[in-house]
Backbone as JSON, one array per atom type, in Angstrom:
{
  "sequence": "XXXXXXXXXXXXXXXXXXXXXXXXXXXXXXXXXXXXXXXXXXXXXXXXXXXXXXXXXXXXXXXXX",
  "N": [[-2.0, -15.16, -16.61], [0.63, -13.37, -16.41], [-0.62, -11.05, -16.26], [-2.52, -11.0, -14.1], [-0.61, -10.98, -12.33], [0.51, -8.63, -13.19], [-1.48, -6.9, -12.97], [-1.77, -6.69, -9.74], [0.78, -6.03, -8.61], [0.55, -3.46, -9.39], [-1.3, -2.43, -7.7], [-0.58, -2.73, -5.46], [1.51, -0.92, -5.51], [-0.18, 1.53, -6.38], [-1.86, 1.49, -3.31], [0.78, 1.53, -1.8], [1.63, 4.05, -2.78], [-0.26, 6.09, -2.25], [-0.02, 5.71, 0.54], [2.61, 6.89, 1.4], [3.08, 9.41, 2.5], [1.27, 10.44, 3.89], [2.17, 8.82, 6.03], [4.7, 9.89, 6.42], [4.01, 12.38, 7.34], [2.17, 11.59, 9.84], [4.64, 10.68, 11.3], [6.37, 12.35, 11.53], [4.67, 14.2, 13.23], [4.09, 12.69, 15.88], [6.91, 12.65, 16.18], [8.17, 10.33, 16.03], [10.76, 9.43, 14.76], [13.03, 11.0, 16.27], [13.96, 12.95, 15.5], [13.31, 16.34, 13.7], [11.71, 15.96, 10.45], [12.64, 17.73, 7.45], [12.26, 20.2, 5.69], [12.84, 19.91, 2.63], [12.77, 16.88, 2.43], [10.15, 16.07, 3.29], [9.25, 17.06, 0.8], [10.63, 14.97, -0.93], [9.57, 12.56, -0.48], [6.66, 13.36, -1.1], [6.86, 13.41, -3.46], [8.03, 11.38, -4.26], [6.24, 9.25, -3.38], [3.75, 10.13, -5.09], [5.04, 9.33, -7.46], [5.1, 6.39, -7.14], [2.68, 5.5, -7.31], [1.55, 6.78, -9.72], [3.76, 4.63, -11.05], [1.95, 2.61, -10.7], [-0.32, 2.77, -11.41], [-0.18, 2.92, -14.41], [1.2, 0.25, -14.44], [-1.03, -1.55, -13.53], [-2.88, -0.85, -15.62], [-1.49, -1.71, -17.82], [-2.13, -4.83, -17.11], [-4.22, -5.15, -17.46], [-6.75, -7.18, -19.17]],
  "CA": [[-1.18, -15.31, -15.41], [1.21, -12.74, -16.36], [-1.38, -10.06, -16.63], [-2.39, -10.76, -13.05], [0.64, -10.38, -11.31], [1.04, -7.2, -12.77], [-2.41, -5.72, -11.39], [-1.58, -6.98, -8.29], [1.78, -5.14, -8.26], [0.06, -2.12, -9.64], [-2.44, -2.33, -7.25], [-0.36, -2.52, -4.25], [2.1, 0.34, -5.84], [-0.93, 2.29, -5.73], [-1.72, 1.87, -2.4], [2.01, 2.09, -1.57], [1.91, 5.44, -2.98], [-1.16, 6.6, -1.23], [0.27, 5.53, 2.12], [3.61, 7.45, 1.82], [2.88, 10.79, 2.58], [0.59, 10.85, 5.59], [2.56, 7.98, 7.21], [5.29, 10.82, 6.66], [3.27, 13.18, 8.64], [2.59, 11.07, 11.08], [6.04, 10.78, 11.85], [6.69, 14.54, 11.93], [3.65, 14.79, 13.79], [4.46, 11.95, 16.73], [8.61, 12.22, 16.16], [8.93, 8.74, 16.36], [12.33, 9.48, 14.52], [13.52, 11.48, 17.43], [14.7, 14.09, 15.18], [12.67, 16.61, 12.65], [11.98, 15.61, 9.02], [13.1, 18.86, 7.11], [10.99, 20.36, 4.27], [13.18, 18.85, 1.57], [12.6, 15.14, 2.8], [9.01, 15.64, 3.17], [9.03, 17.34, -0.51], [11.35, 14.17, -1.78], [8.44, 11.46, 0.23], [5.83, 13.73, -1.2], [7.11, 12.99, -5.15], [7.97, 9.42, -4.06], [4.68, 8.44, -3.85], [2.89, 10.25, -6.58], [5.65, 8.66, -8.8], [5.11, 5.09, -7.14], [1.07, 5.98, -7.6], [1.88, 6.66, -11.4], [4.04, 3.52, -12.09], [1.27, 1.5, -9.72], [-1.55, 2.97, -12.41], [0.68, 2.02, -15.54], [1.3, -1.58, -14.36], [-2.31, -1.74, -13.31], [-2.98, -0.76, -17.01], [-1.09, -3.06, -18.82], [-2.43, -6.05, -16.46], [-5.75, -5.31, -17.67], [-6.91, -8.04, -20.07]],
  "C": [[-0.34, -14.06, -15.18], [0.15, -11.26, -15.88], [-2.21, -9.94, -15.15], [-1.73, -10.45, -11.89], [0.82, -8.88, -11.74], [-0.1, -6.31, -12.35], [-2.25, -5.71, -10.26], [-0.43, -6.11, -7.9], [1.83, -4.1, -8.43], [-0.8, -1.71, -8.88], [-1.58, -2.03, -5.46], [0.61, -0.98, -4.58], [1.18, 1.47, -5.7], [-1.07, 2.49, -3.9], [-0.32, 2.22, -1.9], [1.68, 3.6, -1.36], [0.96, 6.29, -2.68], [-0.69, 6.56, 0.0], [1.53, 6.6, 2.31], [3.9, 9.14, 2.81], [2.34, 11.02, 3.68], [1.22, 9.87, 6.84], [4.31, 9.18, 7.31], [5.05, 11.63, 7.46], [3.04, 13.11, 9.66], [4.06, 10.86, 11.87], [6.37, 11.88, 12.51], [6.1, 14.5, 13.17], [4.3, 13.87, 15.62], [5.5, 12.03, 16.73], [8.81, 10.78, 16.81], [10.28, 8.96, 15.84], [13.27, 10.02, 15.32], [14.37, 12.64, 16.79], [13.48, 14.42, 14.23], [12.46, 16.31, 11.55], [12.11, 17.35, 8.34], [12.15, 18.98, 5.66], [11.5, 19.58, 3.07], [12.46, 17.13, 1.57], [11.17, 14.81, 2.55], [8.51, 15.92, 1.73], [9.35, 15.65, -1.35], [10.09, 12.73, -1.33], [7.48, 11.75, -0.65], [5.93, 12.8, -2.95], [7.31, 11.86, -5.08], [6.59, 8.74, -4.46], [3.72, 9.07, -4.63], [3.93, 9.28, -7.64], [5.29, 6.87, -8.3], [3.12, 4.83, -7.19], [1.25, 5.64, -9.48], [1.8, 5.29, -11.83], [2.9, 2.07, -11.73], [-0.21, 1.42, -10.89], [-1.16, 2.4, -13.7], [0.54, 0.65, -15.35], [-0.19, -2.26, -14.19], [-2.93, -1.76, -15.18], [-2.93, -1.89, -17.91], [-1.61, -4.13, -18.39], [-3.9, -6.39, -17.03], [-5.86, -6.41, -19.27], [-7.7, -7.13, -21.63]]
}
């Protein structure tokens, strides 16, 4: 039981952390925010989601039977 909830939460952390970055871009790209995103921000998005990628592969890990 336990061991499925956490692929599942490793599994969406993955995708999570696949999605962050180009739905960043898109932003930029369309300014839906109505202001620029600044290189920092997109650097600090960029490491966001490799690190929520990481802990999404880890938890995926451990879930495995």
């Amino acid at each position: 039981m336990v061991h499925k909830a956490l692929r599942f939460i490793g599994q969406a952390m993955q995708v999570t952390g696949l999605l962050v970055l180009p739905l960043a871009v898109a932003m930029q790209l369309t300014n839906s925010l109505q202001r620029a995103l600044q290189v920092s921000q997109m650097v600090f998005m960029a490491i966001f989601g490799v690190c929520m990628f990481v802990i999404g592969v880890i938890l995926r890990n451990i879930g495995q039977e």
